[in-house]
C-alpha positions as a Markdown table, in Angstrom:
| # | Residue | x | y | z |
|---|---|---|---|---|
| 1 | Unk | 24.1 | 51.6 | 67.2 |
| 2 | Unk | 24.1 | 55.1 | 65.9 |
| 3 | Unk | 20.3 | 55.2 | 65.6 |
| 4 | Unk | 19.6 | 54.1 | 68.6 |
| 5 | Unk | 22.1 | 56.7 | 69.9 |
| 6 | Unk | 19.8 | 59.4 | 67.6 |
| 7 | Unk | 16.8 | 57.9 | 70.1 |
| 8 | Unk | 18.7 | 58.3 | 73.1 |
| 9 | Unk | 19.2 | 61.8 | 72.4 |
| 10 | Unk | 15.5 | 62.7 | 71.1 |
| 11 | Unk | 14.6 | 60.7 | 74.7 |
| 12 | Unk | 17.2 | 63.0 | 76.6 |
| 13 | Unk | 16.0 | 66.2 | 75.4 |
| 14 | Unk | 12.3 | 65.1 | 76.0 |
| 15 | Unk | 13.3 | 64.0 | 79.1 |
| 16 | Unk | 14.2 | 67.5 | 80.5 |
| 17 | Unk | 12.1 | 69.6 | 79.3 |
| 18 | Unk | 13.4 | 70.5 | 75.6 |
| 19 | Unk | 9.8 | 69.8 | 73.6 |
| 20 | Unk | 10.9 | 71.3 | 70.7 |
| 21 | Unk | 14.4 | 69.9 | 70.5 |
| 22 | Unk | 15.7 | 68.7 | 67.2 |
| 23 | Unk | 18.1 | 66.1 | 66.3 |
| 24 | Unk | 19.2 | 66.1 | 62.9 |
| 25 | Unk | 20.6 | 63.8 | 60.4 |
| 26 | Unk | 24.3 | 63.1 | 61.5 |
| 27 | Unk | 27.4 | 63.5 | 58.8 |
| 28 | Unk | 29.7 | 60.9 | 58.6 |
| 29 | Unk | 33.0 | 61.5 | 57.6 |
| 30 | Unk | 36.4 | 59.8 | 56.4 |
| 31 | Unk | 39.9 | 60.7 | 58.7 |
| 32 | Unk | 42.8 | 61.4 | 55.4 |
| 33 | Unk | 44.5 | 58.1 | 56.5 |
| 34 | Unk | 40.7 | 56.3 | 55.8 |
| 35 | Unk | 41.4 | 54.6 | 59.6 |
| 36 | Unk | 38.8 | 56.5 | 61.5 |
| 37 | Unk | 35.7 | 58.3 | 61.1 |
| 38 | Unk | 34.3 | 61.7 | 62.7 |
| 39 | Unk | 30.6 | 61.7 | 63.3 |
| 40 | Unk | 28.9 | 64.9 | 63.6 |
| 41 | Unk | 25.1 | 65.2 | 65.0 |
| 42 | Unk | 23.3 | 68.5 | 64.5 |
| 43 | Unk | 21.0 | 69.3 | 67.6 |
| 44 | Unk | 18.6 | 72.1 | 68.3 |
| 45 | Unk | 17.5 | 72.0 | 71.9 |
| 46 | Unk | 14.9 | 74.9 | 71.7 |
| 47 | Unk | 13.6 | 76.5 | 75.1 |
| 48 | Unk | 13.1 | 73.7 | 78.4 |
| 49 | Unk | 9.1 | 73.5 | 79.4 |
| 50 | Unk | 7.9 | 74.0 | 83.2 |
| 51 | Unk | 4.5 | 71.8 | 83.8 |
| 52 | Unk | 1.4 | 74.4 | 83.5 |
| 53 | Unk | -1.0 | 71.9 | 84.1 |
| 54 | Unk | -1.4 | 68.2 | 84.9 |
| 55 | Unk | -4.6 | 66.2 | 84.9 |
| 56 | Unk | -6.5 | 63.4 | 83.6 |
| 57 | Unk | -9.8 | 62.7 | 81.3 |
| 58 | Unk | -12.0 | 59.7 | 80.6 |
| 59 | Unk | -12.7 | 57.2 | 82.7 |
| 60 | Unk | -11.5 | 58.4 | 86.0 |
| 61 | Unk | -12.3 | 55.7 | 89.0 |
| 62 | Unk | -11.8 | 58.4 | 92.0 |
| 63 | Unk | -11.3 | 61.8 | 92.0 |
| 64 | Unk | -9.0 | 63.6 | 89.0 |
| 65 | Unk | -7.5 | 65.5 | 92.4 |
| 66 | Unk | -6.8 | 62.2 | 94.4 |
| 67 | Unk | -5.2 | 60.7 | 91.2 |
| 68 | Unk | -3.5 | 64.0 | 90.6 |
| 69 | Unk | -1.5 | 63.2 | 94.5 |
| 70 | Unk | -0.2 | 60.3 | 92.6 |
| 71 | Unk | 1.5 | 61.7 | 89.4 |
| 72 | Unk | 4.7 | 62.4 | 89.4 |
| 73 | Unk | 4.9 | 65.1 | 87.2 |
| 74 | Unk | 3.9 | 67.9 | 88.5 |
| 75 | Unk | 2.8 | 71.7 | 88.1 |
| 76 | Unk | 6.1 | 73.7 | 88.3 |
| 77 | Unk | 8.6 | 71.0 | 88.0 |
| 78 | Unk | 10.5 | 70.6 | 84.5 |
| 79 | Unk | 8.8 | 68.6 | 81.8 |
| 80 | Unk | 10.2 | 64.9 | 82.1 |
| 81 | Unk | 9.4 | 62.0 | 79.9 |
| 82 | Unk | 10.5 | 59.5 | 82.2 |
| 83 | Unk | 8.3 | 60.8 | 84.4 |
| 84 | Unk | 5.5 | 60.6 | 82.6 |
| 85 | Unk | 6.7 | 56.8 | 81.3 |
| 86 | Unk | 5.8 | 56.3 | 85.4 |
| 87 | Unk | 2.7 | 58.1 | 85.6 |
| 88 | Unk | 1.2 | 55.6 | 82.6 |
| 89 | Unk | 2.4 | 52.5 | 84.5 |
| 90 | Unk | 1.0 | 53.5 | 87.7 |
| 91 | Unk | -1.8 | 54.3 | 85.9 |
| 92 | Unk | -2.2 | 51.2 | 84.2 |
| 93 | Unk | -1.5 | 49.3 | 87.9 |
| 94 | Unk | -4.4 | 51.3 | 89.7 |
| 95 | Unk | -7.0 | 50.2 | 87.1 |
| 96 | Unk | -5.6 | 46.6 | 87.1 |
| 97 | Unk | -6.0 | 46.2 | 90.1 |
| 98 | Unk | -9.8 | 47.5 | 89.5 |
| 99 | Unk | -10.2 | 44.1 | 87.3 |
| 100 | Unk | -9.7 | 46.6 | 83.7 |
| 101 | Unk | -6.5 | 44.5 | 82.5 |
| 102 | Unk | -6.8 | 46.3 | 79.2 |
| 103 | Unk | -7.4 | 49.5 | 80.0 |
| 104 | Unk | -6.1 | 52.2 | 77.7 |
| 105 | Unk | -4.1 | 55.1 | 78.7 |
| 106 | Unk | -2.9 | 57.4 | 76.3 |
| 107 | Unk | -0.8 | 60.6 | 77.8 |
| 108 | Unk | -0.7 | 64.4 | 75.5 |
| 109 | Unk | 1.7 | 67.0 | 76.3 |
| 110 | Unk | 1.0 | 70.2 | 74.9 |
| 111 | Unk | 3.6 | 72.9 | 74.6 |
| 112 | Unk | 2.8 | 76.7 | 74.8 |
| 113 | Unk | 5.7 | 78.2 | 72.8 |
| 114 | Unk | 4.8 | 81.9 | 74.1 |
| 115 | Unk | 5.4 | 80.7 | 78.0 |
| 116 | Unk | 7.5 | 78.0 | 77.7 |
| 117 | Unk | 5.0 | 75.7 | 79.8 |
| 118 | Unk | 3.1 | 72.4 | 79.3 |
| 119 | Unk | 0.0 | 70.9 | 79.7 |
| 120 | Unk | -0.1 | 67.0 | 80.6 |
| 121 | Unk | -2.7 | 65.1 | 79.8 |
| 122 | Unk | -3.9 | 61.2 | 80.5 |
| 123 | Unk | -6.8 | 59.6 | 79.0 |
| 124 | Unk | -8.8 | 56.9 | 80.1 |
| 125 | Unk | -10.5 | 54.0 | 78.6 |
| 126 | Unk | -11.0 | 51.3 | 81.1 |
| 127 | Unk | -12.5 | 49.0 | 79.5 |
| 128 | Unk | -14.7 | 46.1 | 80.8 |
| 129 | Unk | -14.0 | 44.6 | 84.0 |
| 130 | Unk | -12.4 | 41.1 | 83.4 |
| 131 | Unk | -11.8 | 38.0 | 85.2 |
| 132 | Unk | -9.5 | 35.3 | 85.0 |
| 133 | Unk | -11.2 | 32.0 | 82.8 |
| 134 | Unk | -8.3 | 29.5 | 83.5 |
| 135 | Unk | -4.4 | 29.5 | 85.5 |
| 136 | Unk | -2.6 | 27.3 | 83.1 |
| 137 | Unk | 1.2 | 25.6 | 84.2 |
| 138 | Unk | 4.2 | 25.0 | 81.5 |
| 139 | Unk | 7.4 | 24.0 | 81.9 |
| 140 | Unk | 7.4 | 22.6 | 85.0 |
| 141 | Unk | 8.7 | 19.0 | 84.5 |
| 142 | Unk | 9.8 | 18.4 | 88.0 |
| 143 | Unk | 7.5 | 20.8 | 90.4 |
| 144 | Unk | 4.0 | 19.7 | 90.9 |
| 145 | Unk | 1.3 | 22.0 | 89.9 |
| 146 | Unk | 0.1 | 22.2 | 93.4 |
| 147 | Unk | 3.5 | 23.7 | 94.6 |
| 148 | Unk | 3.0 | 26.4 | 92.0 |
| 149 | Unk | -0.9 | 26.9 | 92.6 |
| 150 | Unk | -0.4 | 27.3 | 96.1 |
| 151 | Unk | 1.7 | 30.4 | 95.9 |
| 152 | Unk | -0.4 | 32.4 | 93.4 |
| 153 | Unk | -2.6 | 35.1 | 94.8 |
| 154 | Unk | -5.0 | 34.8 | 92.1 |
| 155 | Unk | -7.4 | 32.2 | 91.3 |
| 156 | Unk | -9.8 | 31.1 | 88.3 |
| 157 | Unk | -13.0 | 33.0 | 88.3 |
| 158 | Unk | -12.4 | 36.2 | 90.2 |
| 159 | Unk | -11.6 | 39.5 | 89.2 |
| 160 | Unk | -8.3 | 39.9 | 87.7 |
| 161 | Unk | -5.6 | 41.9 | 89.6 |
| 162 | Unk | -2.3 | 43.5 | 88.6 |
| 163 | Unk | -0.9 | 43.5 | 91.8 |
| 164 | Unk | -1.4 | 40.1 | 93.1 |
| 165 | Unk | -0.3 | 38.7 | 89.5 |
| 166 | Unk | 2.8 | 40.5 | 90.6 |
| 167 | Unk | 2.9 | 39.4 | 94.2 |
| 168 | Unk | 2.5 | 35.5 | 92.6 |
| 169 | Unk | 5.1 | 36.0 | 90.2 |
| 170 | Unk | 7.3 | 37.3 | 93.0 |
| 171 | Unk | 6.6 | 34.1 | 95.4 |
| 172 | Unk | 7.2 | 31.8 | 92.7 |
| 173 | Unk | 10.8 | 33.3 | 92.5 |
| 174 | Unk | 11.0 | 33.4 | 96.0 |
| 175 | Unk | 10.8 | 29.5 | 96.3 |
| 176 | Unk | 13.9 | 28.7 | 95.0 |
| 177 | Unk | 12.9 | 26.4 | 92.2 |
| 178 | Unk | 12.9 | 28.9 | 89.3 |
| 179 | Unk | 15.3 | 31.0 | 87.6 |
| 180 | Unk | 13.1 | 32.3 | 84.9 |
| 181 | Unk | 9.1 | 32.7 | 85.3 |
| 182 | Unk | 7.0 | 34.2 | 82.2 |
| 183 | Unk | 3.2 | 35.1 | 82.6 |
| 184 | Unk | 1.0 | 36.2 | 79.7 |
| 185 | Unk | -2.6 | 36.7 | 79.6 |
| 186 | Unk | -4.2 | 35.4 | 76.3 |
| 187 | Unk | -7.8 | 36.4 | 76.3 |
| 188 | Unk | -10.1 | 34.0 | 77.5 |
| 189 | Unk | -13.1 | 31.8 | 76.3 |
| 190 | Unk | -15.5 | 35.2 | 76.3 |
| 191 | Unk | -14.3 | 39.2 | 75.7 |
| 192 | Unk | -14.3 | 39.4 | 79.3 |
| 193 | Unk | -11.8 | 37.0 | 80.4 |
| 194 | Unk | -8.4 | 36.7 | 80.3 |
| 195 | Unk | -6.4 | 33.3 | 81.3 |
| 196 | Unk | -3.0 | 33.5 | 82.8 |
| 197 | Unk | -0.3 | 31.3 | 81.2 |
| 198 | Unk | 2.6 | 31.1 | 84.1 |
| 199 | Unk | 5.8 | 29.4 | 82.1 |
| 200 | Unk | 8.0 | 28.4 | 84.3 |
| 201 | Unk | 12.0 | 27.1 | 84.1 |
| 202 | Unk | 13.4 | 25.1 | 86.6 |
| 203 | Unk | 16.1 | 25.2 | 88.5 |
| 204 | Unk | 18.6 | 22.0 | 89.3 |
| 205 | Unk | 17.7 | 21.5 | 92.5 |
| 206 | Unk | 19.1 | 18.1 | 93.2 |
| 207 | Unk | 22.6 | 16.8 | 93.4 |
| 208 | Unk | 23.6 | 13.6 | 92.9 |
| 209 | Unk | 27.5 | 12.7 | 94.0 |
| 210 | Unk | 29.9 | 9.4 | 94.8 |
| 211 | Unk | 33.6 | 8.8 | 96.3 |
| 212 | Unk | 35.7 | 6.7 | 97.0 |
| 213 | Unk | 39.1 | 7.0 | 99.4 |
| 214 | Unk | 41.6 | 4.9 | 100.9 |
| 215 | Unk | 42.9 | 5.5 | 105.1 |
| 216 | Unk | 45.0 | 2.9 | 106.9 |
| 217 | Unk | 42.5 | 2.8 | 110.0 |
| 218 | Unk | 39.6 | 2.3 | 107.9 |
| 219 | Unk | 40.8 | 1.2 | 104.6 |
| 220 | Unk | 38.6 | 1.5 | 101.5 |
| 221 | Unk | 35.8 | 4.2 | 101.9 |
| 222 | Unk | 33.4 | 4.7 | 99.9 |
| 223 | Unk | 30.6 | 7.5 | 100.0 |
| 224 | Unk | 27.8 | 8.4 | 97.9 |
């Protein structure tokens, strides 16, 4: 617990704006009655960074300025690691839904210690395009395959898209019969295919119930 605390700290520091911040190796110490401890954490937080310059490299599918409306860490703001946590995703989601399912997207920051500013950088590898080889169905015992396949938004031999693997994984949920839905994409027969492997646990949807009761205008009732 304490070195995930040590994490937590690196990540808040990072996350506004301290590049340089330090967190050291804590001291652990004994109270005289030996009941408690003290835990001490050395930290140097160093100056915060403002954003100089934001921007990305590679493989860029539109414009670097179109894709630089999208980011959202931006020139003049404070540095934010979160931030740019969300700039990767929606990175990774615009060129998913392009068909590059494993494109690679590897962010730089670069700190200028004499201005206290930063330089954020994303490069691209897209990739190939891929498409989807086969839709494969565990787990569900009780729903047909149909009932599944009908909701997806993606289907065998097209062009694989983020987004509509999302939108199917939400419309599964929304029919009721799931509580948990896993997808994972192995890759396919050939480099440039993937399948999707939708795992699915059911629900209990069905209820099954009897009775039995005793009035004096109608005697024995029974009910199932």
């Amino acid at each position: 617990k304490l070195n995930a605390d040590l994490q937590l700290l690196r990540f808040y520091f990072l996350d506004n704006g301290y590049l340089r911040a330090k967190v050291g190796t804590p001291s652990i110490t004994l109270t005289r009655d030996k009941r408690s401890i003290y835990i001490s954490i050395p930290v140097h937080e160093g100056n915060q960074y403002e954003v100089k310059h934001v921007g990305a490299a590679g493989d860029i599918l539109t414009s670097e300025e179109e894709m630089q409306s999208k980011f959202h860490v931006r020139v003049g703001d404070v540095y934010s690691k979160s931030k740019e946590i969300e700039d990767v995703k929606m990175l990774e989601q615009m060129y998913g839904d392009q068909a590059y399912a494993f494109a690679s997207i590897v962010p730089q920051v670069l700190g200028d210690d004499e201005t206290q500013e930063a330089t954020v950088m994303y490069y691209v590898q897209k990739g190939p395009k891929i498409k989807i080889n086969k839709i494969r169905i565990t787990g569900n015992d009780v729903t047909r395959d149909k009932v599944v396949r009908r909701e997806l938004k993606i289907v065998e031999n097209s062009y694989f898209s983020q987004s509509a693997l999302e939108l199917s994984k939400t419309r599964l949920y929304q029919l009721g019969y799931f509580e948990e839905i896993n997808v994972s994409t192995p890759r396919g027969s050939r480099d440039n295919t993937v399948d999707i492997v939708i795992d699915v646990k059911e629900k209990n949807t069905g209820t099954f119930s009897i009775g039995a009761g005793f009035s004096t205008l109608e005697s024995f009732i029974f009910t199932a």
